[in-house]
C-alpha positions in Angstrom: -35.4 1.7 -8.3 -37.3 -1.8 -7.9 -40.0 -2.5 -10.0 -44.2 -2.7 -8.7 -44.9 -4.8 -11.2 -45.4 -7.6 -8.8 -45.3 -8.4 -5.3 -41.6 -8.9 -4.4 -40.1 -8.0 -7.7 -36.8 -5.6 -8.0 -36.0 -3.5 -10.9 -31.8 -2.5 -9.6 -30.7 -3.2 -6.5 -29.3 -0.3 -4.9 -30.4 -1.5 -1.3 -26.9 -2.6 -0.6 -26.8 -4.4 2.9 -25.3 -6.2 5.8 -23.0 -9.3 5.3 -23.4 -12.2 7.6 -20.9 -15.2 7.9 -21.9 -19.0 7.2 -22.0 -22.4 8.8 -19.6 -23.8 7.0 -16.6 -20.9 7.9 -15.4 -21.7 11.8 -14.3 -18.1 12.9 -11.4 -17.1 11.7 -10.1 -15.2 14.4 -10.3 -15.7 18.8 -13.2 -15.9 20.1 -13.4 -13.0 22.0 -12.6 -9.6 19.9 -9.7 -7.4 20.6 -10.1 -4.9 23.1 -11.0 -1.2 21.5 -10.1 1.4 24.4 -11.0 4.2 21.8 -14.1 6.4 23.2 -16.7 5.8 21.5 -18.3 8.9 19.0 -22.2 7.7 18.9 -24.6 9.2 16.5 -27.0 11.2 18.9 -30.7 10.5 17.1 -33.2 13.4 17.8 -37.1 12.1 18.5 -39.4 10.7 21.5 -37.7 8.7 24.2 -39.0 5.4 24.4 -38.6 2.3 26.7 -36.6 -0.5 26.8 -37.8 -3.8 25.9 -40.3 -5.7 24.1 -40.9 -7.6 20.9 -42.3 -6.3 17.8 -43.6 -8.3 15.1 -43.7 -7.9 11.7 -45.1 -9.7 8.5 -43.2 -10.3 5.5 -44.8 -11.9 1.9 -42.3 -13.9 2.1 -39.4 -15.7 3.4 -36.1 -14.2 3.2 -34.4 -15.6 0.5 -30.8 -15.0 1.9 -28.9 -12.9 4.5 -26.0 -11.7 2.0 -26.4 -8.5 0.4 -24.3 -9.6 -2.8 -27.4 -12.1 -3.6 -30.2 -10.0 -2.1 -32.7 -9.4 -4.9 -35.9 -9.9 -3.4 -38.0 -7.6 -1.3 -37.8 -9.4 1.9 -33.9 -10.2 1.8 -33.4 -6.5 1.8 -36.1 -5.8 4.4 -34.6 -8.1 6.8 -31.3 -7.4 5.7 -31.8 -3.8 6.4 -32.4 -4.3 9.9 -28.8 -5.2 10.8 -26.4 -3.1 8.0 -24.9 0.2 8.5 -23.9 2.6 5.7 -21.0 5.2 5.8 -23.4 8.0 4.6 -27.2 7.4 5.1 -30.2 9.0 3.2 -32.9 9.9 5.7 -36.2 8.4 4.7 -38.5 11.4 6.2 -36.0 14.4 5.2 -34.8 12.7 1.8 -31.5 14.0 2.6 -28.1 12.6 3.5 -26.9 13.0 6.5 -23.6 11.2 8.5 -23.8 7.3 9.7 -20.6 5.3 10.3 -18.7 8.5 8.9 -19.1 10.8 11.1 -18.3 13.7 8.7 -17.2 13.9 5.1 -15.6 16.5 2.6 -16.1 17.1 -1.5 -12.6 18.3 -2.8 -12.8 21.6 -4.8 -12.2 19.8 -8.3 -15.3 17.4 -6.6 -13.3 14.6 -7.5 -12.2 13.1 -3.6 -14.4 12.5 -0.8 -12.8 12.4 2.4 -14.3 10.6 4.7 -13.7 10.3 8.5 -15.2 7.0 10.8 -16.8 7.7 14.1 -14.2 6.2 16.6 -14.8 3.6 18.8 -17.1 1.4 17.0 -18.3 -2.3 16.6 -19.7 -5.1 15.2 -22.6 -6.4 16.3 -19.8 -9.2 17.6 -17.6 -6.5 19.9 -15.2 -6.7 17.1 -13.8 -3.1 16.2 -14.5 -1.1 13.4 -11.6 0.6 11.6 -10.4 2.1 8.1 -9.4 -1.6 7.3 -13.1 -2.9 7.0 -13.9 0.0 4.5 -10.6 -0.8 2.3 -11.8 -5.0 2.4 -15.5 -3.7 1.9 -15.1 -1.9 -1.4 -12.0 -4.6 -2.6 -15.2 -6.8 -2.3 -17.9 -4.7 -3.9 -15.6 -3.6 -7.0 -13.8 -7.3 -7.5 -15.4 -8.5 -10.8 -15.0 -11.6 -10.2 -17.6 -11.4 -7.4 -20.5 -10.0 -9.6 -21.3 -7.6 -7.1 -24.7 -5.8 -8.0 -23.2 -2.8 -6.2 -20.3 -3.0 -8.7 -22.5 -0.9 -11.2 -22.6 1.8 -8.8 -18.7 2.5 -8.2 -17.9 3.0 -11.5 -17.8 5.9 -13.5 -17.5 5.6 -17.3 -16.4 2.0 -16.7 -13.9 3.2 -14.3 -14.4 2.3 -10.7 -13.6 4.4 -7.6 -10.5 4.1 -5.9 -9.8 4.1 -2.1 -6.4 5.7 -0.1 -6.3 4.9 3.5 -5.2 8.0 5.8 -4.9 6.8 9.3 -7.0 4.5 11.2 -10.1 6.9 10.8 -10.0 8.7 7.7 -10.2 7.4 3.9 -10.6 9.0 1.0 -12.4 8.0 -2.6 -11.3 9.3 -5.4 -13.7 9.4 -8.5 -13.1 9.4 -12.0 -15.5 12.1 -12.6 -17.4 14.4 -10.8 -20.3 13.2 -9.9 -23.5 14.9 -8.5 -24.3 13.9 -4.6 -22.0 11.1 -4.9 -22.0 10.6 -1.2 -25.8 9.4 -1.9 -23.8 6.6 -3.6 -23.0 5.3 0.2 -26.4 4.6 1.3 -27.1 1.3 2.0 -23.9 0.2 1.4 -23.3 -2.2 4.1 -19.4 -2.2 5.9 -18.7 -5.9 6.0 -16.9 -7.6 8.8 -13.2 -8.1 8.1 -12.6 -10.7 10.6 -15.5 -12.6 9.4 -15.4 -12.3 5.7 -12.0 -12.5 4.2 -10.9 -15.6 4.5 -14.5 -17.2 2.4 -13.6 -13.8 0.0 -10.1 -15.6 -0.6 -11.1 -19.2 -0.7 -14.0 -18.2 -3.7 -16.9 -18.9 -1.2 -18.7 -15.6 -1.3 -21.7 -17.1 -2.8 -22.2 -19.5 0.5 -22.5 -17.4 3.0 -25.5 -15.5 4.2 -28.0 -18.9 4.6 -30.7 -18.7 6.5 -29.1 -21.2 8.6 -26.0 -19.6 9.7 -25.4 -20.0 13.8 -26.1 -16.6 15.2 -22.5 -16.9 17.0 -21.1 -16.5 13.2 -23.4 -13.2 12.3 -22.1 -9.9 12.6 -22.7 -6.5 11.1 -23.4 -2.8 12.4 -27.2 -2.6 12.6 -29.1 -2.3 15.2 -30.5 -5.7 15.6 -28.8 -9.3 14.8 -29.6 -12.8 14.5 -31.4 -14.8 16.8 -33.2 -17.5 16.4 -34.6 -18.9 12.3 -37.6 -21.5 12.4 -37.7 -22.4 8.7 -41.4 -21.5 6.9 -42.6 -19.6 10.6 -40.2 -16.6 11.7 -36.8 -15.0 12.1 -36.1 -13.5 15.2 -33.6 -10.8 15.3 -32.4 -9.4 18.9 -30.7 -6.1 20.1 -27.5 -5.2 19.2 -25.3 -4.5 22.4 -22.6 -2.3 20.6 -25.3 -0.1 18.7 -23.8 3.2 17.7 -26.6 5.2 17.7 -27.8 6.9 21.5 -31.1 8.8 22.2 -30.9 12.7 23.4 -31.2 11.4 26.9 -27.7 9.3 26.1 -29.8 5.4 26.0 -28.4 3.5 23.7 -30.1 2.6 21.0 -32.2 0.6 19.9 -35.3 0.7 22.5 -36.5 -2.6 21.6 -35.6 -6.5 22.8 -36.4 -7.9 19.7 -38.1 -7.9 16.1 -39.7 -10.8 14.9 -40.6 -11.4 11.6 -43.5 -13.6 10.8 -43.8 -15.1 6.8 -47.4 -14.2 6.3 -47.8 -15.3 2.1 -50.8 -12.8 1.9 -52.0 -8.8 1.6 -54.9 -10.4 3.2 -53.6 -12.7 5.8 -51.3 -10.1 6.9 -54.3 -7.9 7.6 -55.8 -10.6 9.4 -52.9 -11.3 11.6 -52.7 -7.5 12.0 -56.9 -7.2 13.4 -56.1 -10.1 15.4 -52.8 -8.1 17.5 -50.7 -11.0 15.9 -48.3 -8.2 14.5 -47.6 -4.9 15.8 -47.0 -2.7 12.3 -48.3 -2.9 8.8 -47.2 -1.7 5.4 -48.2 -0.8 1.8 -52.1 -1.9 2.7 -54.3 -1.2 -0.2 -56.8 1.1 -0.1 -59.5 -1.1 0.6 -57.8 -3.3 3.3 -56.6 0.7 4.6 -60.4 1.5 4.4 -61.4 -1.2 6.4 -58.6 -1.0 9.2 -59.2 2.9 10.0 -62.5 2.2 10.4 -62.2 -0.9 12.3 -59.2 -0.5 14.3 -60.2 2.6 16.3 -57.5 1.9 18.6 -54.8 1.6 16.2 -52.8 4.5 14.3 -53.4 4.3 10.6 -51.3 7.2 8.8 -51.7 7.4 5.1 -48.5 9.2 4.4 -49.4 10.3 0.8 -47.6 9.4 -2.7 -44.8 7.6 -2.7 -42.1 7.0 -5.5 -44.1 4.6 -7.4 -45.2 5.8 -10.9 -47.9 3.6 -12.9 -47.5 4.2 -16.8 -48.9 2.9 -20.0 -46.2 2.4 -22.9 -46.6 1.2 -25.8 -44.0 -1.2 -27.9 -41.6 0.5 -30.1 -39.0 -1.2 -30.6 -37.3 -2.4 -33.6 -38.5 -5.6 -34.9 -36.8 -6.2 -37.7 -38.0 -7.4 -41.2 -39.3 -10.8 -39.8 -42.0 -8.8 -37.8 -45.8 -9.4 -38.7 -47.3 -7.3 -40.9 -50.1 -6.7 -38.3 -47.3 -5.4 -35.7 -45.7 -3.1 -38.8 -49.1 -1.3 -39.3 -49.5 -0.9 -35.4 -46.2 0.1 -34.9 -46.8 3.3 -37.4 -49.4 4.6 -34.7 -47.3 3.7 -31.7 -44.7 5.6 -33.1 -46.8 8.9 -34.2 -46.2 11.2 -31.4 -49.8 12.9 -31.7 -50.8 9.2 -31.3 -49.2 8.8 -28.3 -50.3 12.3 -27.0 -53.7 11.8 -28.0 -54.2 8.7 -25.7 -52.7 10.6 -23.4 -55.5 13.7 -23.4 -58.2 10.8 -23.7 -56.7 9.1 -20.0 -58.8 9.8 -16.9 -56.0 10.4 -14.3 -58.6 11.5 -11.8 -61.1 8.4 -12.1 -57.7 6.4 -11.6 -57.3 8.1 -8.5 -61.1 7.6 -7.1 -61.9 4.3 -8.6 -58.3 2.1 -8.2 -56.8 3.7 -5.1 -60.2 4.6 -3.5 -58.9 8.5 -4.0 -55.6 7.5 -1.9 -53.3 8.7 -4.6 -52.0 10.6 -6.9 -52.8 11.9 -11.0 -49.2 11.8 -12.6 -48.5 13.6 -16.1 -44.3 13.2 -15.3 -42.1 10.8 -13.9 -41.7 12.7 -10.5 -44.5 11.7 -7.9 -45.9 14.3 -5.3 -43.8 12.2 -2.9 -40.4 13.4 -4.3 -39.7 16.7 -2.5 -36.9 18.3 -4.5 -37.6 17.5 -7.8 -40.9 17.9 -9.9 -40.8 20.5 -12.3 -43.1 23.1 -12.1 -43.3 24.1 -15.6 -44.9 20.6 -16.7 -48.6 20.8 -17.6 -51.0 19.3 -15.7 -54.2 19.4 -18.5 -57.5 18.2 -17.4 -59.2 14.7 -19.7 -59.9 16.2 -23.0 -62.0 13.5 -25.5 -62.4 16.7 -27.8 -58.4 17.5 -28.0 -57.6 13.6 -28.3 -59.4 13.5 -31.2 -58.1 16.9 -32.4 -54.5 15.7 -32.6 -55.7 11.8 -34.0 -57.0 14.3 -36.8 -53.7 16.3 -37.3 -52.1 12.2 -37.7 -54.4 11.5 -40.5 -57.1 9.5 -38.5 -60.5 9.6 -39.4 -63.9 7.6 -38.0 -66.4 5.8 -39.5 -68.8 3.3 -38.4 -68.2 -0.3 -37.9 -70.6 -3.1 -38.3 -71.7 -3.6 -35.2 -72.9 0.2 -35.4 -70.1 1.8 -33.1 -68.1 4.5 -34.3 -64.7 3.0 -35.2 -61.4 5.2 -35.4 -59.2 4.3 -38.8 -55.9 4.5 -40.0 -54.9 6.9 -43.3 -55.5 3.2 -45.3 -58.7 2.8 -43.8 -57.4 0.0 -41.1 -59.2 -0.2 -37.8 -57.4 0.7 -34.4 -57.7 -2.1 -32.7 -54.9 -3.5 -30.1 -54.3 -5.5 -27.3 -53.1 -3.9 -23.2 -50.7 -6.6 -21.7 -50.8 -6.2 -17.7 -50.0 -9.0 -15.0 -52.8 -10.6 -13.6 -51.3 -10.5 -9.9 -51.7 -6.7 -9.5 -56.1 -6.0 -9.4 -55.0 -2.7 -9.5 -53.4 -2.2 -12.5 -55.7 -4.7 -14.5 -58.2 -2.4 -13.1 -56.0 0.8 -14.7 -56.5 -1.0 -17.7 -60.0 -1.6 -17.8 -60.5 2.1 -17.2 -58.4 2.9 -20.0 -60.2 0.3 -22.2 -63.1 2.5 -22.0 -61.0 5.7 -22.3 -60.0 4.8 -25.5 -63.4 3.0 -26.8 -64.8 6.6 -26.8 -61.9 7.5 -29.4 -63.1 4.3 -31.4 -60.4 2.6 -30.5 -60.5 -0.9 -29.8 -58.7 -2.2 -26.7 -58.2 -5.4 -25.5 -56.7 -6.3 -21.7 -54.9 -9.6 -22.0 -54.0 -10.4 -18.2 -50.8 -12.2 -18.0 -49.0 -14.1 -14.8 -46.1 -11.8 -14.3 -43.5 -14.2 -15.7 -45.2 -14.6 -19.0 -45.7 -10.8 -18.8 -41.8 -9.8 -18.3 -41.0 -12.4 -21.0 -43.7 -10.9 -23.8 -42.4 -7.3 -22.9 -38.5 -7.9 -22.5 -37.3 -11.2 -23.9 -39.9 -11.9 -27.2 -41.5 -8.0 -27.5 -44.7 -9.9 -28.4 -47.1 -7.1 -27.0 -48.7 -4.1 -28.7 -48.6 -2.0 -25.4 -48.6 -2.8 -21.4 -49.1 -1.1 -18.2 -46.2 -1.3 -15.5 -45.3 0.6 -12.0 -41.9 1.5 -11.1 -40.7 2.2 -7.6 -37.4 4.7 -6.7 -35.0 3.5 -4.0 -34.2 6.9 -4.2 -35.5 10.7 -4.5 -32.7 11.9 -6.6 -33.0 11.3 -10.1 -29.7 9.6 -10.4 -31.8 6.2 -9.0 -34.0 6.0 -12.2 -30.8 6.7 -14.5 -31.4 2.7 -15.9 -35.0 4.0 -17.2 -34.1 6.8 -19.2 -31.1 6.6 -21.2 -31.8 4.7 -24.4 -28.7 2.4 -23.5 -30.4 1.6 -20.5 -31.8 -2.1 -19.8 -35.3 -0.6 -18.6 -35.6 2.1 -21.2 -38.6 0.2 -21.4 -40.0 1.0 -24.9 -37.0 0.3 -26.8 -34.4 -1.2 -24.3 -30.6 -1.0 -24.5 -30.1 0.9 -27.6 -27.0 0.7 -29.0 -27.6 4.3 -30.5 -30.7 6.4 -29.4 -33.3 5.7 -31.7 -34.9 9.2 -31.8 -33.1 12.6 -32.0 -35.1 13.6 -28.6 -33.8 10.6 -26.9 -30.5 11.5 -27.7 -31.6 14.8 -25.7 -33.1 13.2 -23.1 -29.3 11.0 -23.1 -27.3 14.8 -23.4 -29.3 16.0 -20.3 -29.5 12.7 -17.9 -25.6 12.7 -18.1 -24.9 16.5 -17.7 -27.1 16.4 -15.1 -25.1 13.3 -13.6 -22.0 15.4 -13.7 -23.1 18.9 -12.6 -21.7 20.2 -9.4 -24.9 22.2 -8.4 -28.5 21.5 -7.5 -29.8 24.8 -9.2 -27.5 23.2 -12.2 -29.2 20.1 -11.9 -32.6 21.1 -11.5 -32.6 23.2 -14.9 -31.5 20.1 -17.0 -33.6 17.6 -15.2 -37.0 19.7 -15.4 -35.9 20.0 -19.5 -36.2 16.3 -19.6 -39.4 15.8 -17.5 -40.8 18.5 -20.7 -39.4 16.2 -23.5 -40.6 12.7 -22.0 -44.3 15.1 -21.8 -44.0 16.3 -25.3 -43.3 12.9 -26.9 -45.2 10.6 -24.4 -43.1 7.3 -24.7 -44.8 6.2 -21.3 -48.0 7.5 -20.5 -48.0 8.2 -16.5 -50.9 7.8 -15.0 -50.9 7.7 -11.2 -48.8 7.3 -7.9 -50.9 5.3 -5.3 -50.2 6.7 -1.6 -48.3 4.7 1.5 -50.7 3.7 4.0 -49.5 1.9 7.1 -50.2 1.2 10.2 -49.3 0.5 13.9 -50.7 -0.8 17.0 -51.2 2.4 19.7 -48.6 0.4 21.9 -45.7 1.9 19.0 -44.4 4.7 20.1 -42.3 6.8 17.4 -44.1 5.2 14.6 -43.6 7.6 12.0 -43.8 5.9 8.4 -42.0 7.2 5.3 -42.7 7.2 1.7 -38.9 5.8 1.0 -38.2 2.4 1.6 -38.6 0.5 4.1 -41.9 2.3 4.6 -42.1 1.4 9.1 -39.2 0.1 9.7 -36.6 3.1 8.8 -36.5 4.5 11.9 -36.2 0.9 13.8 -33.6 1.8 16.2 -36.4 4.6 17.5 -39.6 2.2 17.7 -40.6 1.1 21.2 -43.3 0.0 23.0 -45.1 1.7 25.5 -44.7 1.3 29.2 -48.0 -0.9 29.1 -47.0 -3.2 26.5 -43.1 -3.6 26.7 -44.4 -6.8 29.6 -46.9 -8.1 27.5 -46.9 -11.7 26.1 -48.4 -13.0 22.8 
């Protein structure tokens, strides 16, 4: 999962991606690669057939920080990025389900403790070198070294004990796990295959962290995407070009992809970006708001706009429970005592208007949540989890059963009181660079004034915001969004268990705090472990119930994906799993009347 808490941000990077190689290194090896006279076992891709040829453009926030997957933590690194790795295994972004990549099959021991895994034959880099077994063994030597600091290190190990790899023949390779582990061959997606040839020689000499510039000569880039480098003009574009030794072919036996190019454009605005978008500047557009959305469908008549519905982000309220110590305020002491009543928390809850959320943030283009699971996870909401309408009258109901009471304050409002007569009064931290969620908390502001509660919304720029809520815990509650990489709940693992570093309202517990954390602990790591999805399913709907009976993050709503495209796209068919558009890359085009066109 990244976090939406601000443009760009990233909660865990599980995007792992494609490596590229750096001025500095000369190529290792002659310049022309070895001669593969394997046949080569393309993935066939089902879908439209399109047209050779053409540019598209895209706009990015931002510039790319860096080309190399082991420094990638910002959003358009990885989206760029993306655009050029190839995985073993790969999660579909439309089905939600794995399917085969640069393996071309795998199988799951009986004990579920080896995954064999056999490469398609005849592959390359985007260079002409070959792919073989060897690249795998180098790729995971890299990913599970600790002196590298591979991000993707986390994900290979099991109990603190990594994976281990067994070469077969040229082809085949298997992984051996510590453990069982549920859908572990979900574990390969996005992991990038790095080039051998390329890479090893930095790997030895300790110069991992300089490759990947922005600068590298495109005669020194290589990886197994569909596109590779072109041509970078520093603060303008990055232009990306058609990999010749693509894997993938259509049904028709092209090879993919269709287009020449794809151009990204650093556009530093939502708004600018819609701008360059109205004036054909760029060819596709994601995660519009609803407003800028609004305006576009009914502008653009031309254009396809397709809201695709809910995606994996989850807004939610939370309020600050962890431990303070002795040397906390007396102020925070007394607040804490509500924050940590659960008919507190539940009674906020009941008082929340999910629905005007809905209609008055995301313009009705989104969805009420009362769970972590969005509408836009297919496999895994839990059915069984109540889904009550607003209730003022049962808010105040269960503030009763806590000991509240109301009386009236002097400026002749009702006020809500503690058992010791002290007003509820506190303060909603939220980051002043999202309008939506200071909106979210303005609603709630006058949720909660109809309890008697007194709410304040301090807006904070998202720096000072992460550093009240996870370095000082100087904040009485805060609203923040979460986005999944992935649909399986493995990918929001970090969030839930109280040792976890986002367990957001009392992080990295030593020991869980609360006898229904240490549940919600029992059942995230059974459910980790369990062979089957039926298996799964029961433990992980069980948790979904507990995190709804206690309330530690009050969920509130899941805005939709709305994109859009230019009617001169042809197989534009956007996800709700990153990367929204560009997933299906390989299968864009551009129509017969705009493959010749010119900008």
């Amino acid at each position: 999962m990244k976090p939406a808490w601000a443009n760009g941000s990233s909660r865990r990077i599980l995007s792992i991606l494609l490596f590229v190689f750096a001025a500095s290194f000369p190529r290792p090896l002659a310049a022309s690669p070895p001669q593969n006279n394997s046949k080569e076992q393309s993935l066939v891709l089902p879908g439209g057939i399109g047209h050779p040829g053409g540019r598209l453009v895209v706009a990015l926030r931002a510039e790319p920080k860096t080309l190399n997957p082991l420094l990638a933590a910002d959003a358009p690194s990885r989206e760029v990025i993306g655009t050029m790795q190839a995985d073993l295994v790969h999660i579909n972004r439309a089905t939600q389900l794995t399917e085969p990549a640069l393996a071309k099959s795998w199988k799951i021991s009986s004990d579920g403790l080896q995954y064999t895994l056999v490469l398609r034959r005849g592959l390359k880099f985007s260079d002409g070198y070959p792919l073989d077994v060897d690249d795998v063994l180098f790729t995971f030597r890299v990913y599970l070294d600790q002196g590298v600091h591979a991000p993707q290190r986390d994900l290979l190990l099991f109990d603190g004990k990594p994976i281990t790899l067994r070469k077969v023949d040229s082809q085949t390779i298997v992984f051996q796990l510590p453990r069982p582990y549920a859908v572990a061959e979900r574990l390969f997606d996005g992991l990038a295959i790095l080039p051998r040839h390329l890479f090893e020689r930095p790997y030895e000499e300790g110069k991992i962290a300089q490759l990947g510039t922005l600068g590298t000569p495109a005669s020194q880039w290589s990886g197994l995407g569909p596109f590779r480098l072109k041509e970078y003009v520093a603060g303008q574009r990055l232009v990306l070009e058609r990999n010749p030794y693509y894997w993938k072919t259509d049904e028709e036996g092209n090879r993919l992809p269709y287009l020449g190019e794809l151009v990204f454009l650093f556009v530093p605005s939502a708004d600018a970006q819609v701008l360059r978008f109205q004036s054909r500047e760029t060819d596709v557009i994601s995660r519009l708001g609803a407003e800028n959305f609004s305006v576009l469908s009914r502008e653009q008549k031309d254009d396809t706009m397709v809201d695709a519905g809910p995606g994996l982000e989850y807004n939610f309220l939370f309020f600050n429970l962890n431990d303070l110590g002795e040397k906390a305020p007396p102020e925070m002491i007394q607040k804490q005592k509500w924050f940590r009543d659960e008919k507190f928390r539940q009674a906020v809850s009941s008082a929340v208007d999910r629905e005007a959320i809905v209609r008055l943030v995301y313009q009705g283009r989104g969805a009420p949540l009362w769970g972590l699971v969005t509408p836009g996870d297919r496999r895994w909401q839990d059915e069984k989890l109540p889904h009550p309408p607003r209730s003022v009258e049962g808010a105040h109901a269960l503030l009763k059963e806590a000991g509240f009471s109301w009386t009236t304050a002097s400026n002749g409002e009702r006020a809500l009181v503690d058992s010791g007569g002290k007003p509820v009064e506190f303060s909603i931290v939220t980051s002043s660079s999202s309008a939506e969620r200071s909106k979210m908390a303005a609603l709630i502001q006058d949720d909660l004034k109809q309890l008697g509660m007194r709410v304040q919304v301090v807006p904070l720029e998202f720096r000072s915001l992460l550093d009240r809520v996870i370095q000082t815990k100087q904040y009485d509650a805060s609203i923040f969004g979460l986005v999944s990489f992935d649909a399986d709940p493995n990918s929001d693992i970090n969030v839930w268990l109280s040792s976890g570093g986002t367990h957001l309202w009392n992080p990295s517990q030593p020991h869980p705090a609360t006898p229904w954390e240490a549940e919600i602990d029992r059942l995230f790591n059974e459910q980790m472990y369990a062979r089957t999805f039926e298996q799964r399913k029961v433990l992980y709907d069980r948790a979904q119930e507990i995190l709804w009976e206690n309330q530690p993050m009050i969920f509130l709503a899941s805005p939709d994906i709305l994109t859009g495209a230019k009617k001169s796209v042809g197989n534009f068919r956007p996800a709700v799993l990153e990367p929204y558009v560009l997933w299906n890359v390989d299968q864009l085009y551009l129509k017969n009347d705009a493959v010749n066109a010119t900008r």
